[in-house]
Backbone as JSON Lines, residues from 0, in Angstrom:
{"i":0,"aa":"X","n":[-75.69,74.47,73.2],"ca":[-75.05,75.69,73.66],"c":[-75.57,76.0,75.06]}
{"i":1,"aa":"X","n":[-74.85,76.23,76.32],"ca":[-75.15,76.63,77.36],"c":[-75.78,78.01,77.18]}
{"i":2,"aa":"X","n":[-76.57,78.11,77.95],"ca":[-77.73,79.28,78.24],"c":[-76.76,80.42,79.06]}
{"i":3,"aa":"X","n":[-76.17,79.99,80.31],"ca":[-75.21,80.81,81.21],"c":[-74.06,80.42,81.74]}
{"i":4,"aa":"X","n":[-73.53,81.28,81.76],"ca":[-71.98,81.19,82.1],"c":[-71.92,80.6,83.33]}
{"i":5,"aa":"X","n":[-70.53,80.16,84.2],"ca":[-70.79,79.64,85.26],"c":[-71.1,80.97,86.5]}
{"i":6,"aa":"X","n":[-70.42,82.17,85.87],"ca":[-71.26,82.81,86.68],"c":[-72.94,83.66,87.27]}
{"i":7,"aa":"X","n":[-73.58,82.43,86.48],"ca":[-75.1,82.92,86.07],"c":[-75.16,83.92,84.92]}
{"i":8,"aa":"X","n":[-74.59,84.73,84.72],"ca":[-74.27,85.74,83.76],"c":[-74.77,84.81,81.92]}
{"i":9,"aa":"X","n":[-75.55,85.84,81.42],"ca":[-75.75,85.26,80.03],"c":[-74.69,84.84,79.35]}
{"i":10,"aa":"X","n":[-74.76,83.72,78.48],"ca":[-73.74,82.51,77.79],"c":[-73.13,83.84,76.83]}
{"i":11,"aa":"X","n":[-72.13,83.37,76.23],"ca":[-71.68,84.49,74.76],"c":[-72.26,84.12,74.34]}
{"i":12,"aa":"X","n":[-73.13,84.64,73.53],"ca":[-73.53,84.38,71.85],"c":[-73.29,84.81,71.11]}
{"i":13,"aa":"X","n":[-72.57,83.74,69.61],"ca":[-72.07,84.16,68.33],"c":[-72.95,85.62,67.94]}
{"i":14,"aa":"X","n":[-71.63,86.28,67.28],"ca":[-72.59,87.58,67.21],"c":[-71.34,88.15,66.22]}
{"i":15,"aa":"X","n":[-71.77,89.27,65.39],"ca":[-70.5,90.21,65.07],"c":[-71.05,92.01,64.91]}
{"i":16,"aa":"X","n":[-70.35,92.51,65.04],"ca":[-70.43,93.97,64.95],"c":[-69.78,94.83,63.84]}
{"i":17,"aa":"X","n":[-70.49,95.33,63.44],"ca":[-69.86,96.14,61.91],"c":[-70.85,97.39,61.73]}
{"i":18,"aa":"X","n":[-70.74,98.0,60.34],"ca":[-71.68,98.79,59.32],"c":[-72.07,98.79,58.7]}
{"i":19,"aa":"X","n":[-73.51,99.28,58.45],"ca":[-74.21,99.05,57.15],"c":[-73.47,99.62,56.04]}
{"i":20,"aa":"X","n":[-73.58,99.22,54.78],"ca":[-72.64,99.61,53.58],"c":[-73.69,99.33,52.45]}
{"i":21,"aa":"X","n":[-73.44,99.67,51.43],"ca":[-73.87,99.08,50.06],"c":[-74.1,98.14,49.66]}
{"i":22,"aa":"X","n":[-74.4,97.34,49.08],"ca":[-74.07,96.15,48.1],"c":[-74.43,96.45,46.89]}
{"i":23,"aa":"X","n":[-75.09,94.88,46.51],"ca":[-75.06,95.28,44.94],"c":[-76.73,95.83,44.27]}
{"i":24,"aa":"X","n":[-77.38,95.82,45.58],"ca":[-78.76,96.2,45.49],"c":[-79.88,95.11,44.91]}
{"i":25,"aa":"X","n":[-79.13,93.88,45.06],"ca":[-79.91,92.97,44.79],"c":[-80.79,92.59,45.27]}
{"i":26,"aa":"X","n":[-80.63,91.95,46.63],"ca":[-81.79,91.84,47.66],"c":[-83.06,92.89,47.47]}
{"i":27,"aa":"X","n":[-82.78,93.76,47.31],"ca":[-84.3,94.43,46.95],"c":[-85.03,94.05,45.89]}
{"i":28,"aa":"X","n":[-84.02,93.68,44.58],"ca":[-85.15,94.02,43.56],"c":[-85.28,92.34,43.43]}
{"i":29,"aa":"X","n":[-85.08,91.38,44.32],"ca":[-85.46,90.24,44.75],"c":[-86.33,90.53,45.8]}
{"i":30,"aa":"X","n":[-87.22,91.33,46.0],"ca":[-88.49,91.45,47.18],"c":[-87.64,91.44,48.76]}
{"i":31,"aa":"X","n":[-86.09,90.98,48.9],"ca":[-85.8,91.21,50.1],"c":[-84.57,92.19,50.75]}
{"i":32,"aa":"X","n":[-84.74,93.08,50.95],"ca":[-84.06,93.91,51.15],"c":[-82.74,94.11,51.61]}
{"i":33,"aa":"X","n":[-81.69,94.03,51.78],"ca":[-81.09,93.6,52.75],"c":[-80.0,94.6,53.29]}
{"i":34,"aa":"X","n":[-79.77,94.54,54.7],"ca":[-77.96,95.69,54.77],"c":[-77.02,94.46,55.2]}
{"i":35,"aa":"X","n":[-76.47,95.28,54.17],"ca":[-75.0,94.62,54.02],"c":[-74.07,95.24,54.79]}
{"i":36,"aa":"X","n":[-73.72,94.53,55.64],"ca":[-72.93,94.34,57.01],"c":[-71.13,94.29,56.67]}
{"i":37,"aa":"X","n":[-70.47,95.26,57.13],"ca":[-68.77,95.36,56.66],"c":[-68.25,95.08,58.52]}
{"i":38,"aa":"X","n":[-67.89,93.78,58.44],"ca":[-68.03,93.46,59.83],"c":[-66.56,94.71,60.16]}
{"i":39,"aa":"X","n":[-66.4,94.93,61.34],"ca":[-65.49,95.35,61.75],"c":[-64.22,94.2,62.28]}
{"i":40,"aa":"X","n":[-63.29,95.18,62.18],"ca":[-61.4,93.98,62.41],"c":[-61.92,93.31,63.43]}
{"i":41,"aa":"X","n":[-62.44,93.73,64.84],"ca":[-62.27,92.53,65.72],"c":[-63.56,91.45,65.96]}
{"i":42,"aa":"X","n":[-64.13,91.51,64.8],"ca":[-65.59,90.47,64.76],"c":[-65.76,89.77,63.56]}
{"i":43,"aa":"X","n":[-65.49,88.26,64.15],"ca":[-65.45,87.03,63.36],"c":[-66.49,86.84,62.47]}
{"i":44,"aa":"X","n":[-66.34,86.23,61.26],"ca":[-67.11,86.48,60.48],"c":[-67.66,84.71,60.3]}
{"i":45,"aa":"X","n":[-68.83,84.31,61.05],"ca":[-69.33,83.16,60.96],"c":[-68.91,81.83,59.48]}
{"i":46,"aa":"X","n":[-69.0,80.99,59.46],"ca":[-68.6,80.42,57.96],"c":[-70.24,80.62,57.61]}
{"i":47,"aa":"X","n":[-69.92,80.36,55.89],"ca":[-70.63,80.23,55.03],"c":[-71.82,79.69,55.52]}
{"i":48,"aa":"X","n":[-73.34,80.13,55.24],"ca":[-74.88,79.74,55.8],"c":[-75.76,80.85,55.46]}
{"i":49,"aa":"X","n":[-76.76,80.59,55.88],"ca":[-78.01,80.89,56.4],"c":[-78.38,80.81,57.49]}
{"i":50,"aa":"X","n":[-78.32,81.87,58.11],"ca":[-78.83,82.46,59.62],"c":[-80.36,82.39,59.96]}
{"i":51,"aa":"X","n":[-80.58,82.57,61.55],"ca":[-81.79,83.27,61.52],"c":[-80.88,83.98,62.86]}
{"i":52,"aa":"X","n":[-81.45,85.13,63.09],"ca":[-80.97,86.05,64.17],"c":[-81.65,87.33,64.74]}
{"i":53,"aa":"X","n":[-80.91,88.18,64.86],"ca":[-81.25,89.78,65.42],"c":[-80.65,90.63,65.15]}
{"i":54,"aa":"X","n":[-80.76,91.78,64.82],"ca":[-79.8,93.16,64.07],"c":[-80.54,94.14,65.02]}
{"i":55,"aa":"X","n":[-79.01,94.59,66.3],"ca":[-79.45,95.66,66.83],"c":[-78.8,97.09,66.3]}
{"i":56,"aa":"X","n":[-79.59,98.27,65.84],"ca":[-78.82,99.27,66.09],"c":[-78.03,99.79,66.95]}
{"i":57,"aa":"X","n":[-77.29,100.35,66.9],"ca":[-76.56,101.5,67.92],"c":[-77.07,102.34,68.21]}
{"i":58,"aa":"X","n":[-77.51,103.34,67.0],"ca":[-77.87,104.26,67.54],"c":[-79.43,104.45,68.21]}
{"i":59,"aa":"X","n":[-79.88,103.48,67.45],"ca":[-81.65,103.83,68.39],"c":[-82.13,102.71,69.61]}
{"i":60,"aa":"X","n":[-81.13,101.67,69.55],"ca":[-81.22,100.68,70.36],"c":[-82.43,99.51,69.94]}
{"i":61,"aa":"X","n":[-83.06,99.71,68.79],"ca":[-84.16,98.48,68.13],"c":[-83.19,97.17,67.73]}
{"i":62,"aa":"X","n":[-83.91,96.57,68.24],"ca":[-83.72,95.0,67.76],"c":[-84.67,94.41,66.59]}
{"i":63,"aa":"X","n":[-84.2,94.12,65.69],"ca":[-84.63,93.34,64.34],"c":[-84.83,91.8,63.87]}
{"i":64,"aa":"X","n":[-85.7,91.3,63.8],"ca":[-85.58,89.98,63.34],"c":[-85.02,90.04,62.01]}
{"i":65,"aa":"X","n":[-84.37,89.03,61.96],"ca":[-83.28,89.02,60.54],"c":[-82.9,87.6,60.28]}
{"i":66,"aa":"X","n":[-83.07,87.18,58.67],"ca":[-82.45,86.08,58.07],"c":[-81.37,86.57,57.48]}
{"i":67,"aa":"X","n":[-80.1,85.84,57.93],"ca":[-78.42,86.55,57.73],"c":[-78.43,85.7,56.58]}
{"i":68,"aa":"X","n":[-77.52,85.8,55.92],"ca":[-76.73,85.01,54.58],"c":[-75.17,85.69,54.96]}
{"i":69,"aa":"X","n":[-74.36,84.43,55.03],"ca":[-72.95,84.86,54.94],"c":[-72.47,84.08,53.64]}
{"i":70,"aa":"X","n":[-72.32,84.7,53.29],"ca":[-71.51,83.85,51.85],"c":[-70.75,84.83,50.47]}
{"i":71,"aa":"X","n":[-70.75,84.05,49.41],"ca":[-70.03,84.75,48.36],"c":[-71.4,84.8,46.8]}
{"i":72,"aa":"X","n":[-72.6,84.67,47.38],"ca":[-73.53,85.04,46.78],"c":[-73.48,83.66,45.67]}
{"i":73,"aa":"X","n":[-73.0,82.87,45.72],"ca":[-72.78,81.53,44.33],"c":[-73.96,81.64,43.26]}
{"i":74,"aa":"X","n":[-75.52,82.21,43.49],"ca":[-76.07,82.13,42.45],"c":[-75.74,82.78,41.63]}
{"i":75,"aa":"X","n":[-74.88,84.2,41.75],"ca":[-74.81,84.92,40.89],"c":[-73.78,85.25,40.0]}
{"i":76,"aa":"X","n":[-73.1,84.12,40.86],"ca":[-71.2,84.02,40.57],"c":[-70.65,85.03,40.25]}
{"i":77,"aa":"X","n":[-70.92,86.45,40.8],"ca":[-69.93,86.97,40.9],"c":[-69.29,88.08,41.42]}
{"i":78,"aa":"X","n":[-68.63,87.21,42.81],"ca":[-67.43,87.27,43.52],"c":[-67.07,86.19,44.49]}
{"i":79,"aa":"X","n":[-65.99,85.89,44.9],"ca":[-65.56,84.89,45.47],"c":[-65.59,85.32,47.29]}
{"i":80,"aa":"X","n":[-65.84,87.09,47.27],"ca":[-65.73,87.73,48.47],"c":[-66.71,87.44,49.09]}
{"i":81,"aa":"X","n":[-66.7,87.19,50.42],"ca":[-67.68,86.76,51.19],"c":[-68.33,88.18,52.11]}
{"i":82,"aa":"X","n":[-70.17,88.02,51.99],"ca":[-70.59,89.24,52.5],"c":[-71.69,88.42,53.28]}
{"i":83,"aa":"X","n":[-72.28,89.72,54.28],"ca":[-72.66,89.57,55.67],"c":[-73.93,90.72,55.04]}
{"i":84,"aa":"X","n":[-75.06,89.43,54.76],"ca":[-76.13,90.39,54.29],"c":[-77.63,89.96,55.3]}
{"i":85,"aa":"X","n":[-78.46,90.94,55.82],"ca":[-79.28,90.89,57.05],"c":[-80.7,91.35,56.24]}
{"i":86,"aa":"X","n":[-81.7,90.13,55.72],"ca":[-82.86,90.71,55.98],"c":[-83.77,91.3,56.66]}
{"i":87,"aa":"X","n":[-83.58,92.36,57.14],"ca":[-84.76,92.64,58.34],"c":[-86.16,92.65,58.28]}
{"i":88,"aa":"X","n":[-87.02,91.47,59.08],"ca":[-88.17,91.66,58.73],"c":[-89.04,92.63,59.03]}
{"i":89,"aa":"X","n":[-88.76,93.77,59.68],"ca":[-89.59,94.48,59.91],"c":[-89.01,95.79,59.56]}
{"i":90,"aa":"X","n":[-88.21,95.95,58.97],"ca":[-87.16,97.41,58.66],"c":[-87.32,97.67,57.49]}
{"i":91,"aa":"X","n":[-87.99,98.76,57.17],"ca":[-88.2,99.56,55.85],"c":[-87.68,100.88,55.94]}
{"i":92,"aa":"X","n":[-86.85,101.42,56.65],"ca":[-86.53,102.77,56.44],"c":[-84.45,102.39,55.99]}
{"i":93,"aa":"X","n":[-83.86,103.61,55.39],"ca":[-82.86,103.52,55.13],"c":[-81.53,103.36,55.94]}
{"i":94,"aa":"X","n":[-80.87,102.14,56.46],"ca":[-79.81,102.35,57.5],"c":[-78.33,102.58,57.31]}
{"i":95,"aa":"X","n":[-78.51,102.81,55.96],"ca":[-76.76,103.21,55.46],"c":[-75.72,103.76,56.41]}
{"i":96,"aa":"X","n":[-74.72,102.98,56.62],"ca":[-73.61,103.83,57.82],"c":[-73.98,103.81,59.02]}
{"i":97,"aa":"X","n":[-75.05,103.05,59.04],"ca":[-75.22,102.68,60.79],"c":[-74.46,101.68,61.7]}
{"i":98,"aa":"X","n":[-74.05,101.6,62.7],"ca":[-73.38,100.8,63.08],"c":[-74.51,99.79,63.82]}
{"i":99,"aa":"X","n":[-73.89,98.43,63.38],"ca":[-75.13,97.91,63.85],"c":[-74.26,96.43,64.88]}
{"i":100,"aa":"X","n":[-74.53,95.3,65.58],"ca":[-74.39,93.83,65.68],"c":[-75.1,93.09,65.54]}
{"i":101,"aa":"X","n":[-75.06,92.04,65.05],"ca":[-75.87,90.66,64.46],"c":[-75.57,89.68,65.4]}
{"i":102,"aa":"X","n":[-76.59,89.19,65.91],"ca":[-76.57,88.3,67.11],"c":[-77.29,86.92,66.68]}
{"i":103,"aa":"X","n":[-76.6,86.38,66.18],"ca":[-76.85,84.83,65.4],"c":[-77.32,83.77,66.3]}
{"i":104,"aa":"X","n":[-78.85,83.41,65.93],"ca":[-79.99,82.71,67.24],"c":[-79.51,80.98,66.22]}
{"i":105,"aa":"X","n":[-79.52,80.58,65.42],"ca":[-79.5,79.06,64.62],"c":[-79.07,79.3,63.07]}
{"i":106,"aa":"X","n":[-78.41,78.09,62.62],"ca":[-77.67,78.05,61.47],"c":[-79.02,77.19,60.73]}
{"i":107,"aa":"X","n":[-79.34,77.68,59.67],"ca":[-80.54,77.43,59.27],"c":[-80.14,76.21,57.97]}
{"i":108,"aa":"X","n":[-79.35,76.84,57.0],"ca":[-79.17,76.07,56.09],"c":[-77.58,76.28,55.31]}
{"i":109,"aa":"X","n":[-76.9,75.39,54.42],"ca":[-75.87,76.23,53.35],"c":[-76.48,76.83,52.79]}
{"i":110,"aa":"X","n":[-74.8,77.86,52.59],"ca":[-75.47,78.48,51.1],"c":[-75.29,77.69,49.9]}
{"i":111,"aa":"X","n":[-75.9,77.87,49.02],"ca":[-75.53,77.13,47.97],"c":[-76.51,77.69,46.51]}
{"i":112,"aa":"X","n":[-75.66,77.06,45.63],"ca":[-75.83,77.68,44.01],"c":[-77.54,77.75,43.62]}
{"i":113,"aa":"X","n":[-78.04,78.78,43.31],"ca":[-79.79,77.97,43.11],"c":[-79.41,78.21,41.26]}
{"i":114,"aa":"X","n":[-80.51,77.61,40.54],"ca":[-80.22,77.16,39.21],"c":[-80.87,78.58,38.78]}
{"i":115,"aa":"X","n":[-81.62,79.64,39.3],"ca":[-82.34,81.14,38.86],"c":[-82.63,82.06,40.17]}
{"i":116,"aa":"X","n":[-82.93,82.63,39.99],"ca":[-83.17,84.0,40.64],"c":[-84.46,83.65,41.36]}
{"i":117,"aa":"X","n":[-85.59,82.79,40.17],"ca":[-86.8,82.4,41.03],"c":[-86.48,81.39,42.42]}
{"i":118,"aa":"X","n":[-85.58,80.5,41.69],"ca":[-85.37,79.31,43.0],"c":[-85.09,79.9,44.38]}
{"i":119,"aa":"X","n":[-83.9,80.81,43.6],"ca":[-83.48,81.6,45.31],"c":[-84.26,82.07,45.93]}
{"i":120,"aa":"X","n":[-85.51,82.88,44.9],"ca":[-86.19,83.5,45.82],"c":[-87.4,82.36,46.8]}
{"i":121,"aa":"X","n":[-87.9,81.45,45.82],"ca":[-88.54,80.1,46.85],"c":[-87.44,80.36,47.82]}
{"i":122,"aa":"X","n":[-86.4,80.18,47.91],"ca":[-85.92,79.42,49.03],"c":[-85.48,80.31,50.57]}
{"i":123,"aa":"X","n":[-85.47,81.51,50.04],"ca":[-85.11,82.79,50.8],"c":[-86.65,82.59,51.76]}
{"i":124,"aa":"X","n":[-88.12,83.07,50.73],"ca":[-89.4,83.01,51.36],"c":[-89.17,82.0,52.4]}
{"i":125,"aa":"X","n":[-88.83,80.44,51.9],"ca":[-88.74,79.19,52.95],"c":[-88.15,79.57,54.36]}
{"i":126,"aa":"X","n":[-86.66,80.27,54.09],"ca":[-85.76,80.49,54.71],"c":[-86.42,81.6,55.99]}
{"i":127,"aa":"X","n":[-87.13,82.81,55.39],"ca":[-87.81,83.41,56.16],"c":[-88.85,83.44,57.32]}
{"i":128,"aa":"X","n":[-89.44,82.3,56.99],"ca":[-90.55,81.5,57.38],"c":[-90.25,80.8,58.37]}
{"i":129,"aa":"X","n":[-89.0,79.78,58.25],"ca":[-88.26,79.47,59.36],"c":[-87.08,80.23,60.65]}
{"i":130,"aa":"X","n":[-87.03,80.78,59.93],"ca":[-85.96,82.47,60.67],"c":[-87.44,82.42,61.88]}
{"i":131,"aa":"X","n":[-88.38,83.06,61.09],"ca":[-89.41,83.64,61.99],"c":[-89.62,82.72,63.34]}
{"i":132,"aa":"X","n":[-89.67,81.1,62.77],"ca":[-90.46,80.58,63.91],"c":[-89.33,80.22,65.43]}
{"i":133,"aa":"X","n":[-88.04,80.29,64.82],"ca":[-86.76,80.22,65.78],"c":[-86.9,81.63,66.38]}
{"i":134,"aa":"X","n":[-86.66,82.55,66.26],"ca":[-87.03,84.29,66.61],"c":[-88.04,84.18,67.45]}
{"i":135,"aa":"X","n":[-89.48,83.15,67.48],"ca":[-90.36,83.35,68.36],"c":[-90.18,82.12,69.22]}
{"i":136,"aa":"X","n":[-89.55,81.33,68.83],"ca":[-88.79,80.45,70.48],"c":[-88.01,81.04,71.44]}
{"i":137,"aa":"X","n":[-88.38,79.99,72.61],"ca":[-87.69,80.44,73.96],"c":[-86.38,80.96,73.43]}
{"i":138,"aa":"X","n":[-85.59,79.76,72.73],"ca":[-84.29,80.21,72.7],"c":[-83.89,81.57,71.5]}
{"i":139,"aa":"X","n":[-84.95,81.83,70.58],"ca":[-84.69,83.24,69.6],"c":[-85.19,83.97,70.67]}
{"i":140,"aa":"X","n":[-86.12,84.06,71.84],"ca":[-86.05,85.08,72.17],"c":[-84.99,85.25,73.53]}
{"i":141,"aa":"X","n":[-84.85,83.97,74.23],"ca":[-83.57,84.82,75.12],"c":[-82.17,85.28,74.11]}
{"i":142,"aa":"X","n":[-81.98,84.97,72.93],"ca":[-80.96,85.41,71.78],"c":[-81.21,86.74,71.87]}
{"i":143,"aa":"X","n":[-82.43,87.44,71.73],"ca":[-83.02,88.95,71.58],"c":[-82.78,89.1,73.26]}
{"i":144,"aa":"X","n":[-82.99,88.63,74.39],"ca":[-82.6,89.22,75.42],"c":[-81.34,89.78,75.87]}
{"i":145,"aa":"X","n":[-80.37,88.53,75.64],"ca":[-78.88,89.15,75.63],"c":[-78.58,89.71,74.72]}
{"i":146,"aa":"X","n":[-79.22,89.7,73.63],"ca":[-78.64,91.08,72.63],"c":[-79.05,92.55,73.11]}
{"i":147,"aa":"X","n":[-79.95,92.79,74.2],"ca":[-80.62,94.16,74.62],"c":[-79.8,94.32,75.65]}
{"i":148,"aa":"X","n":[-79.61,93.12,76.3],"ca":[-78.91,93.53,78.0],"c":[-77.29,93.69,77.4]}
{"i":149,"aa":"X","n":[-76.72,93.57,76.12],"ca":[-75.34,93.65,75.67],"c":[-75.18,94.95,75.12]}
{"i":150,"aa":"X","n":[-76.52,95.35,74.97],"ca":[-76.68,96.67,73.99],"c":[-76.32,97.96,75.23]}
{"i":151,"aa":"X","n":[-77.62,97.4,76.16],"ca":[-77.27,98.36,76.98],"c":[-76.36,98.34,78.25]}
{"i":152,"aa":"X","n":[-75.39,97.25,77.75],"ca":[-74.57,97.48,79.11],"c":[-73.58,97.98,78.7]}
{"i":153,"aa":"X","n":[-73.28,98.63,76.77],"ca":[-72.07,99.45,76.23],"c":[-72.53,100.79,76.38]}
{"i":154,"aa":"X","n":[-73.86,101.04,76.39],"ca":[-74.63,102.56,76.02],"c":[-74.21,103.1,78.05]}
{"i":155,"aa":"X","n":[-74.2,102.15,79.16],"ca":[-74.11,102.48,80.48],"c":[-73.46,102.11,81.28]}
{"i":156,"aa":"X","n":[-72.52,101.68,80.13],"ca":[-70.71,101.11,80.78],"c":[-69.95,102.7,81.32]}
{"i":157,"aa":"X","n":[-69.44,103.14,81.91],"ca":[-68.7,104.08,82.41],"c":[-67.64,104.38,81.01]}
């Protein structure tokens, strides 16, 4: 993926914009928390994976390290609907109804069926672990740069 556009200007990076919403409250009582992301009409909804990325707010302007999952949840079989769920590693307070964008740094892994609840969770920890060490590369962190200079060039756009 090119770094910059031809006009020096930062490259696009895959990204989508939506709201925090509900789910099924699973991710928590699996140790990982997660907001579940209702992308909005004009933001593409990545295929099926495991992310590692960034979740900026709107309203406070923080950037988040985050392991995404886009998928239809297969361990639990059940729904075929595909959701946009964001661990944040460092976010413990409640973001319900926040408007947020997910700025997708590497496609980490599929999703795919785990045989229990324990496996998933091995594999989420794994998953996390690696999220982290992309997030602290050059390239996770210029991912976190153009996600700040994108943030604030809507907050001081005219």
């Amino acid at each position: 993926m090119p770094e910059t556009s031809g006009s020096g200007a930062p490259a696009a990076r895959p990204h989508l914009t939506g709201t925090v919403v509900h789910g099924a409250g699973r991710g928590h009582g699996l140790g990982f928390p997660t907001a579940n992301i209702a992308a909005g009409p004009d933001s593409p909804v990545p295929p099926a994976a495991v992310y590692s990325g960034w979740v900026v707010r709107h309203r406070t302007g923080a950037v988040h390290p985050a392991t995404i999952s886009v998928g239809s949840n297969p361990t639990f079989c059940d729904t075929a609907e595909v959701h946009v769920e964001a661990y944040c590693h460092d976010l413990a307070e409640d973001v319900y109804g926040e408007p947020v964008t997910v700025w997708f740094a590497e496609r980490l892994r599929d999703t795919v069926k785990f045989p229990s609840p324990a496996a998933l969770v091995r594999a989420v920890r794994e998953d996390v672990r690696r999220s982290e060490a992309v997030l602290a590369s050059d390239h996770g962190r210029r991912v976190r740069d153009d996600a700040l200079a994108a943030h604030r060039s809507t907050i001081t756009a005219p």
